[in-house]
N, C-alpha and C positions, 0 to 999 in steps of 0.2 A: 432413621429412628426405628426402634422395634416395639413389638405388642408382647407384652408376658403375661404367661397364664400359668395357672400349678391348677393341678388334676389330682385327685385325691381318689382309688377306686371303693365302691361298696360292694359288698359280698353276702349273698344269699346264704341260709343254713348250711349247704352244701361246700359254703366256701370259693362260690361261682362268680365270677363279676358280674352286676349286672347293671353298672352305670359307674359316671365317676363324678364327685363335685367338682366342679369350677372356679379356684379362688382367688381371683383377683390381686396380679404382682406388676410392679412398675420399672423393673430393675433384676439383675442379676440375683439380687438377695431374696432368697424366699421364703417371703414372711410377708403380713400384710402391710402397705404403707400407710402410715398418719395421708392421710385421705378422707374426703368424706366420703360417705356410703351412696348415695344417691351417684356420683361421680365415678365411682369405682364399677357400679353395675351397671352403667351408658356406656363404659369403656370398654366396658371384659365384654356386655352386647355385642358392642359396634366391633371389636375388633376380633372376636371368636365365633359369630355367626356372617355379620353382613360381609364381612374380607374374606371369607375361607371357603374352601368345600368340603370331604371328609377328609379332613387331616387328621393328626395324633388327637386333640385338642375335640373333634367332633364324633371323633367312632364310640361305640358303643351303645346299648340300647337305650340310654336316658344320660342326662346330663343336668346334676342337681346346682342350681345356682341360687343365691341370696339376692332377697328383693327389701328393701327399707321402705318404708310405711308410703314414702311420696310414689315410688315408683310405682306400687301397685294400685293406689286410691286413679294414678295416670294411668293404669292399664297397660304399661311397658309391655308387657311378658305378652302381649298380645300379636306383635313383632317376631315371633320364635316360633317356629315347626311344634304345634302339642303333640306329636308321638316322639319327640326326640329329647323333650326336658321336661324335669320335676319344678315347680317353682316353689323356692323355699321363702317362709315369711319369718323374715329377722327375726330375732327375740328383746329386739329395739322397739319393733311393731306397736301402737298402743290398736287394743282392738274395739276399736267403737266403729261409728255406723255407716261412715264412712267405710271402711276398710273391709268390711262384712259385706256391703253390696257390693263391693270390687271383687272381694273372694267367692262371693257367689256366680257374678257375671263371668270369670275366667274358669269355675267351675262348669257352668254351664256351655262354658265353649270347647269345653272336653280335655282342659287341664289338669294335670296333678297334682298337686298342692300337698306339701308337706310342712307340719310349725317345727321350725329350727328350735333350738336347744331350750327347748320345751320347758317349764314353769308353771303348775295350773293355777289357774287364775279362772275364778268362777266368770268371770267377761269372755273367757272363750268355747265356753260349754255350746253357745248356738253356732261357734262358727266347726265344731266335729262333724258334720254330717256333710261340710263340703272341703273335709280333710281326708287323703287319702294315707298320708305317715306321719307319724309324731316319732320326732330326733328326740334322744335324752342323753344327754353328756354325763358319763360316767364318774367321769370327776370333779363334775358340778353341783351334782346331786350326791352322788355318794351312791358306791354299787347298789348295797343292798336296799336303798331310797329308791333308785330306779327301776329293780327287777322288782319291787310290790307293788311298785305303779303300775308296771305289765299286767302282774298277775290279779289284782283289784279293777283292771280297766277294760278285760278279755271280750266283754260285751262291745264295746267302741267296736266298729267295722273299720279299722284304721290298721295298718301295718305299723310296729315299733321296729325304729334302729336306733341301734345304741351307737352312738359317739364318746371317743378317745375309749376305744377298744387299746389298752397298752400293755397286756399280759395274756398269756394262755389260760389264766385263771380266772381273768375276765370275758375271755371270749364264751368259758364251759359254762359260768354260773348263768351269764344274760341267756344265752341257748336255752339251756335250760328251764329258765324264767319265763320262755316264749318268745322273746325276740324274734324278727324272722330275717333282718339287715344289720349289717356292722360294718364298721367304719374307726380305724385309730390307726396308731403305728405300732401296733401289732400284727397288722398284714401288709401295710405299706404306707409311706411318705409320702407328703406328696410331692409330686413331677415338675418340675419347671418346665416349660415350652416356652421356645424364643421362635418370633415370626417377622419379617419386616413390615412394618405398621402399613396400611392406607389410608389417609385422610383428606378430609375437604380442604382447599383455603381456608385460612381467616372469614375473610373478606365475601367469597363466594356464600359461607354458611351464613352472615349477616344478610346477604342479599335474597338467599334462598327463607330466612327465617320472615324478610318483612314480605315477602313473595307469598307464604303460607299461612301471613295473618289478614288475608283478604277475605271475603265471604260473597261471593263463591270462591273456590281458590283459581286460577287462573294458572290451567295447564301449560298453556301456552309459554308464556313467561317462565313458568318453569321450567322448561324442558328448554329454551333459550338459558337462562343461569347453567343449568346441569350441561351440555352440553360444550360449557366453555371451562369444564373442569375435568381431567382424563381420569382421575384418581377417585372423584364424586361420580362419575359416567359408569368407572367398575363395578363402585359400591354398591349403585340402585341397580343395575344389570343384577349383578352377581346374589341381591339380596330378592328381588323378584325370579329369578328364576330356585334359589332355593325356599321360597315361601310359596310357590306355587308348581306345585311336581306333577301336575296333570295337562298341563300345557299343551293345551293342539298342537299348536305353532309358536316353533321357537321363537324367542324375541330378536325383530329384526330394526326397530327405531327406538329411539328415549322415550316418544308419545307413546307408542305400542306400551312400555316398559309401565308410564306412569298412570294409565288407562288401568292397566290391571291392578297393578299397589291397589288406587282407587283415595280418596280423598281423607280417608280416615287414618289409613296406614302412612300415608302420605306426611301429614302430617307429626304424628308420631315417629319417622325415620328421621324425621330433618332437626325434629327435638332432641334424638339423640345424638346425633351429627355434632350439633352443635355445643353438647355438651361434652362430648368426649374428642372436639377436634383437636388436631396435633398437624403437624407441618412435615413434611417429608423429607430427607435429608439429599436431597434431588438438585441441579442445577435448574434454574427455574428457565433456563433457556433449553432445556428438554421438553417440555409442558408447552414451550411455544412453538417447538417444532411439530411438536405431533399434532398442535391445531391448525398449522400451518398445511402439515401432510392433509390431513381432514378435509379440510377446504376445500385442495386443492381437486383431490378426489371425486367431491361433491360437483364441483366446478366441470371436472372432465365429463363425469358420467353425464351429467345436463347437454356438452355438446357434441355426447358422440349420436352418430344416430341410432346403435345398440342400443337395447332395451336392458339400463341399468337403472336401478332405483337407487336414485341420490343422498335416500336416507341410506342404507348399505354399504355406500359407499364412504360417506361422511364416519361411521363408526368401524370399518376396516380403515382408513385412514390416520386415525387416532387413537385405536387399538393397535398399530403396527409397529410401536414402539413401547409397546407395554411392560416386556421382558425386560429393558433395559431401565426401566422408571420401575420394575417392582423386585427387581431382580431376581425376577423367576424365567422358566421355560415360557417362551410362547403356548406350545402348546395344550401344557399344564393351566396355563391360563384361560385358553380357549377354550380348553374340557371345562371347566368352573363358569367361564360367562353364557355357556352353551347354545351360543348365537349359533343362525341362520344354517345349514350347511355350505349355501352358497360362499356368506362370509369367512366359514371357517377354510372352507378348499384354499380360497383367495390368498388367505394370514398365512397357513402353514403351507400353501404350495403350490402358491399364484395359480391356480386353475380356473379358468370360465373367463369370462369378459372381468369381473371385478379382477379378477387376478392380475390379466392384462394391465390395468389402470395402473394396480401399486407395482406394477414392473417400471412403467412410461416413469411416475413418482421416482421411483429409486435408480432411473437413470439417468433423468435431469437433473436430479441430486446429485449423482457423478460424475455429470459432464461427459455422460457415454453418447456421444451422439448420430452413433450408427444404431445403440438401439433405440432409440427415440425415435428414430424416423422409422424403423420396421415396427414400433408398440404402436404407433402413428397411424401406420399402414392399414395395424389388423383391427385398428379401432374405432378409424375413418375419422379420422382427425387430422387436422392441418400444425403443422409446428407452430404456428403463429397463434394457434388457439391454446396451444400448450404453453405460450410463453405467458399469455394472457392470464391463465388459470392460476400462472404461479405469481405474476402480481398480482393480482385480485386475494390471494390467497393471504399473500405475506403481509399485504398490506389490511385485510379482515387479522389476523391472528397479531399486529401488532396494535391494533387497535382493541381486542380484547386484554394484549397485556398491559395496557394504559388502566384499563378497566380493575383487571384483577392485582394491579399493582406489582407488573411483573417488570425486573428489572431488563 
């Protein structure tokens, strides 16, 4: 299955890009689908931040995206890197008091906040001061309605962009007006982007949902559910390490991973998770090899007498097969989860002891067993310990597909 998105850019007086919206597509066709709105922004979230790095979809200095009155009253957009998106508030939005201490609290955490296709309504007069752009659609209000709104409103400390910019004669008059952003299909349509989806189980997001309605929440157990999901293991990787880009130390365990998220965020990832989850168009006897591999990993590093950390080894294990479950590049993918060094030598070029292991792994896998006894040698391991690992292994990871309902 894939993730679609269309990109729509905005452009400075100059005509400069200097962001693009985000418009939520389900399909080849691009246009918005009969969708609800709360569902369409968990999705285009979960599948254009928590799944990516800087692809098509993520460059550029901002990235305006539509928020509907549930999401933000929930603090969604709390979820998203503040120097890299605008949060736009519907014009679905009803603005009462609710909604006003949600815009204020993500103002104060150093958001940008823009009201989508603006309407004045004397109810929004207190929430200007924690607005930094007001949209006016061109063809909603009618030009010359929207360029005296500009010019009657030059006091607001607020930037105007105009929307459905669709002529040269619209882009001179708003300019003029004072606009300082535009946005139509007079400089460009928007872009469809096609990406192959990452999602939770079914099953796992149920079990991860009643996991995160405890109080306290219980790391533990979570990081047990995560852990038994390769595709959920990328997502929280891949979204912790792009939500926090100051990182001493790379993330080298799940607990390390859910430590940092921390209980709030925590929460809030597995909300969207579960609303935007979808199934992967994957043999589900993939997902149980690579818990298999995992294991088995984990297994060896405990009995060799080298000093391998068995968490390291457990997530090179189950990332070893990632390329072929996302069908992307290994290493494209290990630049994005930006694990360990150690682990990453290991994935992309068996170096160090971890390396060692997933060689021993992928020649017992082949029945190579002249290298098995020399991966044996340099690991101080006995073959008999190796045969061990791999039922201990296979018989753990079919016991989790009994669990996750894997055929």
């Amino acid at each position: 299955m894939f993730a679609y998105v269309a990109r729509q850019p905005i452009f400075n007086r100059r005509q400069q890009t200097i962001g693009h919206e985000l418009l939520f597509r389900d399909g080849e066709c691009n246009a918005f689908p009969a969708i609800d709105a709360n569902e369409a922004t968990c999705r285009l979230v979960l599948e254009n931040y928590m799944a990516i790095g800087d692809d098509l979809a993520y460059k550029g200095q901002r990235n305006f995206i539509n928020f509907p009155h549930s999401c933000l009253v929930n603090l969604i957009p709390l979820l998203l890197p503040k120097n890299k998106v605008v949060i736009e508030i519907l014009e679905t939005c009803i603005p009462d008091d609710e909604l006003f201490l949600a815009i204020k609290h993500l103002h104060q955490k150093g958001y940008m906040i823009a009201l989508d296709d603006f309407e004045y309504d004397v109810r929004w007069q207190r929430f200007f001061r924690y607005v930094h752009i007001i949209k006016l659609d061109l063809l909603m209000l009618g030009l010359d309605n929207a360029c005296n709104f500009v010019r009657n409103n030059r006091h607001l400390k607020v930037k105007f962009l105009a929307e459905k910019v669709e002529t040269y004669d619209d882009f001179q008059v708003s300019l003029a007006a004072g606009f300082e952003l535009f946005q139509g299909y007079y400089f460009s349509r928007p872009e469809l982007l096609k990406r192959r989806k990452v999602a939770a189980s079914e099953l796992t997001t149920i079990q991860l949902l009643q996991a995160i309605s405890c109080e306290p929440v219980n790391f533990t157990d979570i990081e047990m559910i995560i852990s038994r999901d390769v595709s959920l293991s990328y997502l929280l990787l891949r979204y912790v390490n792009q939500t926090n880009r100051r990182l001493v130390d790379p993330i080298s365990s799940f607990h390390q991973a859910l430590v940092y998220l921390g209980e709030e965020k925590l929460r809030m990832f597995v909300g969207v998770v579960a609303t935007a989850h979808a199934a992967l168009d994957k043999p589900k006897a993939l997902y149980a090899l690579s818990l298999q591999r995992a294991k088995m990993c984990e297994i060896l590093a405990n009995y060799s007498p080298l000093v391998i950390l068995k968490q390291q080894a457990f997530l090179a294990g189950m990332f070893s097969l990632l390329d072929a479950l996302l069908d992307n590049s290994l290493a494209e993918l290990v630049r994005l989860l930006k694990l360990q060094p150690t682990i990453q030598a290991a994935l992309l070029h068996r170096e160090g002891e971890l390396g060692k292991v997933l060689n021993l792994v992928d020649a017992f896998d082949k029945a190579d067993w002249q290298q098995v006894t020399l991966e044996c040698y340099q690991l101080g391991l006995s073959e008999q310990q190796v045969q061990d690992s791999y039922l201990q292994a296979m018989a753990w990871a079919e016991k989790c597909a009994k669990i996750d309902n894997l055929p």
